[in-house]
C-alpha positions in Angstrom: -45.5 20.3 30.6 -47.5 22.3 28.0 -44.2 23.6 26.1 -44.1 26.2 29.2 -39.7 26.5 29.9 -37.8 25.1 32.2 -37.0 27.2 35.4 -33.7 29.0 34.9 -32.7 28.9 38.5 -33.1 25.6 39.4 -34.1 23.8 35.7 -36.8 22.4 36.9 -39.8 21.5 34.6 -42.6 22.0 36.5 -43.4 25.6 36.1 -46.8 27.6 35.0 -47.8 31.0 33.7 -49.0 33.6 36.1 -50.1 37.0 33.9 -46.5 38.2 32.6 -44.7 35.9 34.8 -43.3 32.6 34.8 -43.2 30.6 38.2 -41.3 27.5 39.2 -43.4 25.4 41.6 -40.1 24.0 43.5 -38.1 27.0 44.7 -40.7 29.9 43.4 -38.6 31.5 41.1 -40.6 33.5 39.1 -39.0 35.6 35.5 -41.0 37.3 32.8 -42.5 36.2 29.7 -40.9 39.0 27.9 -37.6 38.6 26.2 -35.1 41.3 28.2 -34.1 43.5 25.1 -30.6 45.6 25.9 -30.6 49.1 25.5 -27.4 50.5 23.7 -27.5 53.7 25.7 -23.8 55.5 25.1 -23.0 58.3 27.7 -22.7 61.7 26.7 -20.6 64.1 28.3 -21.9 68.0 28.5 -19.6 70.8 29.9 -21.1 73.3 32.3 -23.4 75.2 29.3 -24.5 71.7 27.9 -22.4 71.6 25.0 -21.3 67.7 24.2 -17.4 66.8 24.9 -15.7 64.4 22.6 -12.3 62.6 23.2 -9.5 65.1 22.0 -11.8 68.5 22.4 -9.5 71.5 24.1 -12.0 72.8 26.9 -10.8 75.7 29.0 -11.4 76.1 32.7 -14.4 78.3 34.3 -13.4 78.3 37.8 -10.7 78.6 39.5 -9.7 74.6 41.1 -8.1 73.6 44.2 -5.0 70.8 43.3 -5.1 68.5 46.0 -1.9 68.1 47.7 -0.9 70.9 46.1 -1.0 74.9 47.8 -1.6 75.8 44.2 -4.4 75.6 42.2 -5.9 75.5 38.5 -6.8 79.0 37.8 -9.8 80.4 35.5 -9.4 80.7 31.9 -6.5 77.3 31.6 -6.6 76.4 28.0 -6.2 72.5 28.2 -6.1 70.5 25.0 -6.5 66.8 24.0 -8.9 66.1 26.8 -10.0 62.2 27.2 -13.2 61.2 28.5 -13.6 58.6 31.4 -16.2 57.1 33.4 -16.8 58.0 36.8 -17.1 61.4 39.4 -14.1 63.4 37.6 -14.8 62.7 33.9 -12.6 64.4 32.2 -8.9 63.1 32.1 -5.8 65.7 30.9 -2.5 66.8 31.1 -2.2 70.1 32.5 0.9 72.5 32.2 2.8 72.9 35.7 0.5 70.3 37.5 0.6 66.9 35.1 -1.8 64.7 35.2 -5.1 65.6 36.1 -8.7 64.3 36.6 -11.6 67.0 36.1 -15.2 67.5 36.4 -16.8 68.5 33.3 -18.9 70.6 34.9 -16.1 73.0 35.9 -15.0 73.5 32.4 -16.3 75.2 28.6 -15.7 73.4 25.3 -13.1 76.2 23.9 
């Protein structure tokens, strides 16, 4: 038609402008006008008094944490160093001395 696009769901050619909105007159798709600009948003990672955690920080435990499957637990004031930052519920990803491994929250723990 009148330079108007195609429809992107089902390519057809017969579509026309409604407001912000294009609509396909076959299957009534309809998609805006405006171009869908990504935002580069990059996650940033606070301890428990908002200071920002970077991959390789040593942080040092404020609680004392349960070890799942383990009858001991993470006691208050663990120095932990070379800390790596995932995503997800536990964000925080270290090796801890007598327990190995570990995933922690970072809101359980101070940038030391």
């Amino acid at each position: 038609m009148d330079g108007l696009p195609f429809c992107p769901k089902c390519k057809c050619e017969y579509t026309y402008e409604n407001g912000s909105l294009f609509v396909c007159t076959e299957c009534d798709h309809e998609w805006s006008t405006t171009p869908v600009v990504p935002v580069d948003e990059k996650r940033v990672w606070k301890d428990a008094y908002g200071n920002e955690l970077k991959d390789g920080d040593a942080i040092q435990v404020i609680k004392d944490l349960k070890v799942k499957g383990s009858s001991s637990s993470v006691k208050v004031g663990t120095k932990v160093k070379n800390i790596r930052l995932i995503d997800g519920d536990h964000d925080i990803s270290c090796k801890i001395d007598g327990f190995g491994l570990m995933q922690i929250k970072s809101e359980f723990v101070k940038k030391a």
